[in-house]
C-alpha positions in Angstrom: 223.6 17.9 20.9 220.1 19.6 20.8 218.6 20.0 17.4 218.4 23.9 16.1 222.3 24.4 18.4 224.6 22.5 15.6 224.9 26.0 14.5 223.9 28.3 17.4 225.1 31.3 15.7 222.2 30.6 13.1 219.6 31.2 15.4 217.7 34.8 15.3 216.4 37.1 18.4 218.6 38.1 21.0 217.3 36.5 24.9 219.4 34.9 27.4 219.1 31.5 25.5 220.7 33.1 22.3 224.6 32.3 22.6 227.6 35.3 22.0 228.6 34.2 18.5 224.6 34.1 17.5 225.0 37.9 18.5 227.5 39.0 16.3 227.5 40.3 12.8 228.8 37.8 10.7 232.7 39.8 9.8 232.8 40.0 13.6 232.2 36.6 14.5 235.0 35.5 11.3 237.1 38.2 12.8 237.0 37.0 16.3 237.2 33.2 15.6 240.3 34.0 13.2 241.8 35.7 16.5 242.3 32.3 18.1 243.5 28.8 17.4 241.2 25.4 17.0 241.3 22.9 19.8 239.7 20.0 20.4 238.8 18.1 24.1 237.8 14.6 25.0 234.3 14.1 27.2 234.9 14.8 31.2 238.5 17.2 30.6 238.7 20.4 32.6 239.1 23.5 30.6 239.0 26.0 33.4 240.1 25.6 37.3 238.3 27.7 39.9 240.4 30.1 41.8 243.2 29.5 38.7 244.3 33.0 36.9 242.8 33.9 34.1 244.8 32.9 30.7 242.5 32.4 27.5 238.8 32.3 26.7 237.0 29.7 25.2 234.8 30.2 22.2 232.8 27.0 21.7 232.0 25.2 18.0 230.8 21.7 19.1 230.0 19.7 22.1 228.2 20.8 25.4 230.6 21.8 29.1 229.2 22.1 32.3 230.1 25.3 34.6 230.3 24.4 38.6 231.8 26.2 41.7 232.8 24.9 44.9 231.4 26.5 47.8 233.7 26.9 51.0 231.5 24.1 53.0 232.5 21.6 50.0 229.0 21.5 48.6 229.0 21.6 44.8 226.8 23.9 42.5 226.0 23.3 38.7 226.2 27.1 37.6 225.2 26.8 34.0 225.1 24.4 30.9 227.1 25.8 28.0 227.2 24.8 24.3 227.9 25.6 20.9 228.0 29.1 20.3 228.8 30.2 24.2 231.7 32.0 25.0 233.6 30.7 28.5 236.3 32.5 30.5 235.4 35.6 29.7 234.4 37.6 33.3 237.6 36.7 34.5 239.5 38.3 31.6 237.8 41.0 32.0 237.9 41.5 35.8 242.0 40.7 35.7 240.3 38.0 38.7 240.7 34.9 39.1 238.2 32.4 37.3 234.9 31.9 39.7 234.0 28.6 38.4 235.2 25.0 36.9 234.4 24.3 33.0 234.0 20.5 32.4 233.9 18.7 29.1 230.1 16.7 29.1 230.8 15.2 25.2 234.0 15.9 22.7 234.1 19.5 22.6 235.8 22.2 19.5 236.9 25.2 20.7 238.4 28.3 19.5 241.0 29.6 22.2 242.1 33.2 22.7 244.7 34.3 24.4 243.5 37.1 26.9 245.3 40.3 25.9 244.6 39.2 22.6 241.1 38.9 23.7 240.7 42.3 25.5 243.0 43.9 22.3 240.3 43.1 20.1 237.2 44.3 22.3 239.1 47.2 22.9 239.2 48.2 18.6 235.8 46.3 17.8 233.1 48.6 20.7 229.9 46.7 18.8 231.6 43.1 20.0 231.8 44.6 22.8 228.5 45.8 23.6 227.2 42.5 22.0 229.4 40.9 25.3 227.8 43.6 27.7 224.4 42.4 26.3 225.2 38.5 26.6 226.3 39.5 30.5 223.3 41.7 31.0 220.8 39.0 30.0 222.7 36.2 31.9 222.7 38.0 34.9 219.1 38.9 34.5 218.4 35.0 33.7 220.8 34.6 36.9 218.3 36.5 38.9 214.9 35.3 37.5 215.9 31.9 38.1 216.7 32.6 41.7 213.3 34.2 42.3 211.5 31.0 40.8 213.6 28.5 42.8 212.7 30.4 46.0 209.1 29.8 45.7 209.5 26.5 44.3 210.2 22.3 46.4 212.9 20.3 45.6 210.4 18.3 44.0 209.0 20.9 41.6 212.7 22.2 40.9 213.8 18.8 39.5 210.7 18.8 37.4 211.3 21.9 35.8 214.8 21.2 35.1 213.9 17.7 33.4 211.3 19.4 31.7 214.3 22.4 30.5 216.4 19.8 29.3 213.8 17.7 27.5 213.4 21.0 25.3 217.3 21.9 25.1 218.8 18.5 24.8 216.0 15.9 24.1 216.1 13.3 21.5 213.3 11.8 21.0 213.3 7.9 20.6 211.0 5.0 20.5 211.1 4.8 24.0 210.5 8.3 25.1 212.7 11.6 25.0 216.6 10.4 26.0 218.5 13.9 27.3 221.6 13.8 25.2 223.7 15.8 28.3 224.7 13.4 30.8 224.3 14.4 34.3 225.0 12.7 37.1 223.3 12.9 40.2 225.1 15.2 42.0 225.3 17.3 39.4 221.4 17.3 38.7 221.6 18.0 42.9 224.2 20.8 42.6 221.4 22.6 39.5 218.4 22.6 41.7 219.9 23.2 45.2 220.0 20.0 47.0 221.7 17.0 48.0 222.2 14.1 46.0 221.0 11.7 48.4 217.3 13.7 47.8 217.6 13.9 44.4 218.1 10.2 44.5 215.4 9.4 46.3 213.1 11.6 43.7 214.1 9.7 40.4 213.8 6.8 42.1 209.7 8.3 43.0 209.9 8.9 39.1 210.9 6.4 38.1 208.7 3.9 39.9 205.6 5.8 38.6 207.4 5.4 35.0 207.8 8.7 34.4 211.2 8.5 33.6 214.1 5.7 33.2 217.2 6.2 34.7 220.5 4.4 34.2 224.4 5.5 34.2 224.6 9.4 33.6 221.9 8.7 31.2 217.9 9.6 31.6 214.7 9.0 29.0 211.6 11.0 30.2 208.6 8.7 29.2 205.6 10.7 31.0 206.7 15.1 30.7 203.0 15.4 31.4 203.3 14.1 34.9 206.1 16.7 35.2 203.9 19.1 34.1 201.6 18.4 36.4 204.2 18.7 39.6 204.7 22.3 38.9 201.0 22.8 37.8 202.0 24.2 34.5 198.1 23.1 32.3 198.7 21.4 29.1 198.6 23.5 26.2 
């Protein structure tokens, strides 16, 4: 788990990177949490099928889930990284649709679960949660659709740098060795984040790796040089 997210709902400002709970006043967030029941979920367990009907949303305490859809030609797209603090489930409650994505245990995971009428009951008598869940939509859409714009302009090459270099400052611990990324991705997955195959994004790390800029093993990746990723997307050092 990233340092500064034990607690997301600690954090101050309101951005995309600021969770839902962060958002709340603190008798919302105790009133919300107290409208659902604690559950806990080993590493690698699906809490949410695509195309399945919406039941429950997810508030999450501990642990990090991964967020993935399946597009009709099989390929397979890492949406979004979601950890303590997030809220999960919660468009297709809304919507009455059915859920547009998988959710995927990366570590043990807490949740608080909410049965959906129970869920839309209390939005419907609490309107500041629910402008504080119109903001956390707004600003992941708008994140959505920044992100898109970048990755247009940007290689494959450049895109995997960027996300290494993301994830060395939301999950990095630093060791002896170098920074370790405590969410363990494997290679389709990093392939499915920055929009190509996994047979490139093999052949990449293994470019990065030979220049020891990183060192790869099962699901698990230490990034010795982030200067040399820097330098791929021409960001200057500060």
């Amino acid at each position: 788990m990233a340092a500064g997210r034990t607690r997301a709902w600690d954090d101050d400002g309101f951005d995309d990177g600021v969770p839902f709970l962060a958002r709340l006043e603190k008798e919302d967030r105790s009133a919300l949490l107290a409208a659902g029941r604690l559950l806990r979920y080993p590493a690698r367990s699906v809490l949410m099928h695509q195309e399945e009907p919406s039941a429950h949303v997810l508030l999450l305490l501990h642990g990090w889930t991964k967020v993935t859809a399946i597009a009709a030609n099989g390929y397979e797209a890492l949406l979004a990284l979601r950890g303590p603090g997030d809220i999960i489930g919660e468009g297709a409650a809304l919507s009455g649709r059915h859920r547009s994505a998988t959710v995927t245990t990366l570590d043990p995971v807490e949740a608080v679960v909410i049965d959906e009428t129970r869920f839309t009951t209390f939005l419907s008598g609490s309107p500041r949660v629910a402008l504080r869940l119109l903001s956390l939509t707004t600003d992941r859409q708008r994140a959505t659709d920044r992100r898109r714009l970048e990755w247009a302009a940007l290689t494959v090459r450049e895109r995997l740098a960027v996300l290494l270099l993301e994830l060395v400052r939301t999950h990095g611990h630093h060791t002896e060795e170098g920074v370790e990324l405590t969410v363990r991705l494997s290679q389709q997955e990093f392939a499915g984040s920055v929009g190509s195959s996994r047979e490139a994004v093999a052949r990449l790390l293994k470019e990065l790796r030979d220049r020891q800029v990183v060192v790869t093993q099962r699901r698990r990746i230490i990034v010795l040089r982030p200067d040399v990723l820097r330098r791929i997307i021409g960001e200057r050092p500060a």
